[in-house]
N, CA, C and O of each residue as an XYZ file, in Angstrom:
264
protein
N      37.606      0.806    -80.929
C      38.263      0.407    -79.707
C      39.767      0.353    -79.952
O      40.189     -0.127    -81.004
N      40.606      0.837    -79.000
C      42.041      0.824    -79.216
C      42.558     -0.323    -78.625
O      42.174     -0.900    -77.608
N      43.395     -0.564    -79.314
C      44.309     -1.961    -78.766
C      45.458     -1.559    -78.586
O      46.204     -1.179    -79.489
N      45.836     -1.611    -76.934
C      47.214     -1.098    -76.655
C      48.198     -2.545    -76.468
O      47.855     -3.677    -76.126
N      49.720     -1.927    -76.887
C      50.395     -3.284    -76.827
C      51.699     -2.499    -76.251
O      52.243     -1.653    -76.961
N      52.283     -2.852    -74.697
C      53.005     -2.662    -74.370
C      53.891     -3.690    -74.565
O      53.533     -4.817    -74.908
N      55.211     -3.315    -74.333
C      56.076     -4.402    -74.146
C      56.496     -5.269    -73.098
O      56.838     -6.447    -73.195
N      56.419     -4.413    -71.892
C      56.413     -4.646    -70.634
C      54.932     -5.118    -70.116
O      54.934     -5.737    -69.052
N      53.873     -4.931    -70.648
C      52.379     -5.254    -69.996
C      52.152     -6.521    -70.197
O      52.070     -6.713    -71.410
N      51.965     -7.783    -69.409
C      51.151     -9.218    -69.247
C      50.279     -9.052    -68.723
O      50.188     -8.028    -68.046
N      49.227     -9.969    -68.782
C      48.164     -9.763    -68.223
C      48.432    -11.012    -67.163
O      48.558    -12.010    -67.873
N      48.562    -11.355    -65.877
C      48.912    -11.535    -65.153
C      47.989    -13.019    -64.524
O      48.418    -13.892    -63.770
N      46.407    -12.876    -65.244
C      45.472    -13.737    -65.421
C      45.881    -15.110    -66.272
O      46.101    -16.240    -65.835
N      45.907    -14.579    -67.739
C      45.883    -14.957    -68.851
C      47.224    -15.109    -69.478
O      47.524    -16.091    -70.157
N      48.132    -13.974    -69.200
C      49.320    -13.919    -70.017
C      48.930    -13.417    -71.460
O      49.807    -13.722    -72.267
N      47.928    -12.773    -71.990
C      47.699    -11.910    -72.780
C      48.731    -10.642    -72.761
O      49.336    -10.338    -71.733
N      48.889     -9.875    -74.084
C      49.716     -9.212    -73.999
C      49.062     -7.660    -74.977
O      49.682     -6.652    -75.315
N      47.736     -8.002    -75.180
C      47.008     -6.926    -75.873
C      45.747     -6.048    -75.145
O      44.586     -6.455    -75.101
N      46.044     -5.243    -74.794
C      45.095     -4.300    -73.838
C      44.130     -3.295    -74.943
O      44.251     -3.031    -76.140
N      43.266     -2.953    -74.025
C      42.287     -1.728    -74.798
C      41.726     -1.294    -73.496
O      41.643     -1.765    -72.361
N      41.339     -0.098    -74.175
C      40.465      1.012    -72.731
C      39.595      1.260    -73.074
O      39.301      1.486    -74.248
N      38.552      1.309    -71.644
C      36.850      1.625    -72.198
C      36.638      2.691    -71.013
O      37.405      2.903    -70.074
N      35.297      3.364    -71.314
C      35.143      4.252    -70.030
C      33.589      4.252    -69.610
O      32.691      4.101    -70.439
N      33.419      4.396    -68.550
C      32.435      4.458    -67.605
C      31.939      5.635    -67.868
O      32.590      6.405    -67.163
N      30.865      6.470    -68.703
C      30.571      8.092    -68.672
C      29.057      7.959    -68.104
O      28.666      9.087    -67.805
N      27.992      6.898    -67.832
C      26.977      7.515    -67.270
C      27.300      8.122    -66.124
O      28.260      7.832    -65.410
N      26.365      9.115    -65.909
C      26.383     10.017    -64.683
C      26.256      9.164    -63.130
O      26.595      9.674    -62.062
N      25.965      8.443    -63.208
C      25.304      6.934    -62.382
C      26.999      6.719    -62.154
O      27.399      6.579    -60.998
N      27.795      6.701    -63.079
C      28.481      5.972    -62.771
C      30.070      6.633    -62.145
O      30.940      6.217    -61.379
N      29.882      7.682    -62.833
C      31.023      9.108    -62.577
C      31.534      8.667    -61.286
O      30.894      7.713    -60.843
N      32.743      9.173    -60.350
C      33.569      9.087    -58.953
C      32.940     10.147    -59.015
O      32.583     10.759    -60.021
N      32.742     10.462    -57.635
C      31.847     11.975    -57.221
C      32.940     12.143    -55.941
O      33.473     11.163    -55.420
N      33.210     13.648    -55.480
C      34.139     13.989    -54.672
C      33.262     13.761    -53.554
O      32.109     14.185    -53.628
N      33.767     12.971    -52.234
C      32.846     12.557    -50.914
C      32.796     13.784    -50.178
O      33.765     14.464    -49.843
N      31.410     14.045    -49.923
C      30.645     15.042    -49.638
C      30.139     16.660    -50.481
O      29.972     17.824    -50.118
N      30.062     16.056    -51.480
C      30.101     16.788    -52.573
C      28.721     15.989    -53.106
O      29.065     15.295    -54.063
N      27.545     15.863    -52.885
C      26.299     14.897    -53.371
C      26.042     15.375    -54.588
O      25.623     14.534    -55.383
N      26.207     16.850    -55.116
C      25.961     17.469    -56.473
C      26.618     17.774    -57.291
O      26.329     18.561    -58.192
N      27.999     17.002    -57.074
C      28.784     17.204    -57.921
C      28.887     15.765    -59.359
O      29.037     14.548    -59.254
N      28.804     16.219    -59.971
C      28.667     15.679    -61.549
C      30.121     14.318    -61.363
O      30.045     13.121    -61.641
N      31.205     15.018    -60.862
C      32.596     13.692    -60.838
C      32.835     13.793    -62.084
O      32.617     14.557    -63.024
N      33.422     12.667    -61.813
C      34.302     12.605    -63.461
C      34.124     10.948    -63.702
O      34.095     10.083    -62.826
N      33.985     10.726    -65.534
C      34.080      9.644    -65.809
C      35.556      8.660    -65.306
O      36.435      9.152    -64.599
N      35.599      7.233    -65.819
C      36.475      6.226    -64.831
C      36.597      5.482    -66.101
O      35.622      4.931    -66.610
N      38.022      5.452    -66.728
C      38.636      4.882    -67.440
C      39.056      3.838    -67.260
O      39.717      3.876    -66.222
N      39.060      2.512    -67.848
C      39.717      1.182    -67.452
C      40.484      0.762    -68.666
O      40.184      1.056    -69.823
N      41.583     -0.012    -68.252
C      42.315     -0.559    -68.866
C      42.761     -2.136    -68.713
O      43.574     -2.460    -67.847
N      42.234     -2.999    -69.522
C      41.534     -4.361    -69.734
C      42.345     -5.183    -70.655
O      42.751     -4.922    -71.787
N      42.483     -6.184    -69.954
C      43.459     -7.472    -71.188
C      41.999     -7.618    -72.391
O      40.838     -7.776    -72.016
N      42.369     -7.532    -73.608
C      41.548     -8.210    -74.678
C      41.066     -9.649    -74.338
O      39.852     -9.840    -74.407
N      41.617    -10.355    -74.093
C      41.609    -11.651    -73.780
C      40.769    -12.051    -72.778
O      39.906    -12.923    -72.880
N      41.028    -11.415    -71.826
C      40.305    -12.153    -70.414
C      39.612    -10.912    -69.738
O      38.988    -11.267    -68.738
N      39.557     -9.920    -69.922
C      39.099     -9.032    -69.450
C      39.651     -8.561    -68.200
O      38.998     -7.674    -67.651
N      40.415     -8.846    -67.785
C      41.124     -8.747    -66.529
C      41.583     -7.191    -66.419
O      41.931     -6.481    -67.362
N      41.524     -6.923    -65.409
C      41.625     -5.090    -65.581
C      43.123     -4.391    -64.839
O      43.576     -4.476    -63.698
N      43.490     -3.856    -65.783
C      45.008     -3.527    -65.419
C      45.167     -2.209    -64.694
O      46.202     -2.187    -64.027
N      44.468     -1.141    -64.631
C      44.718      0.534    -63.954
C      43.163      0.801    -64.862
O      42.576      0.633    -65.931
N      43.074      1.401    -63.332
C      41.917      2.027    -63.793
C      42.008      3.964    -63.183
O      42.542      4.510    -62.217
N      41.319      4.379    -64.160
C      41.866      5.831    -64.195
C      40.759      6.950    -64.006
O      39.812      6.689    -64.748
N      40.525      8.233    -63.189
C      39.757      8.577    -63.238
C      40.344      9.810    -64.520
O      41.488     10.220    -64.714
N      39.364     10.069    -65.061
C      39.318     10.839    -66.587
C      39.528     12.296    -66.049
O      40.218     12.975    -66.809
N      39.183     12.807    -65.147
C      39.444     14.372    -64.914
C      39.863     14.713    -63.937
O      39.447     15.830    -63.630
N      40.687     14.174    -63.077
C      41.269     14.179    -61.908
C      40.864     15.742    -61.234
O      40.122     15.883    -60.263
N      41.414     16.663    -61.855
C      40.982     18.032    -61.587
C      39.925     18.762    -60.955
O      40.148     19.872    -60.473
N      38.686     18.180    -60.913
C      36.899     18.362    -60.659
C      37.388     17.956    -59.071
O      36.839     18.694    -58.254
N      37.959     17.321    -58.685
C      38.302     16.707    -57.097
C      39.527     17.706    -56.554
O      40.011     17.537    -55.435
């Protein structure tokens, strides 16, 4: 797991100042383009205080597929 440490990033909850990113890849869970029912989507990246879990940007992983 990566631990990101901006200088500028608080966590706004907590006041934590150490982030990490996790990602969403079941298929269940993918963004799917609306009206597109067979399309696969793309996994959904989050970016999370260590501390409190509080979630800072969340990102879709392949923007491109949309």
């Amino acid at each position: 797991m990566m631990i990101l440490q901006q200088e500028n990033r608080i966590c706004p909850t907590c006041g934590g100042s150490h982030f990490t990113k996790g990602v969403m890849k079941s298929s269940n869970a993918n963004v799917r383009p609306i009206g597109k029912p067979f399309s696969f989507g793309s996994p959904v990246i989050f970016t999370f205080c260590k501390q409190c879990g509080e979630v800072a940007s969340i990102k879709i992983e392949n923007p491109e597929k949309f």
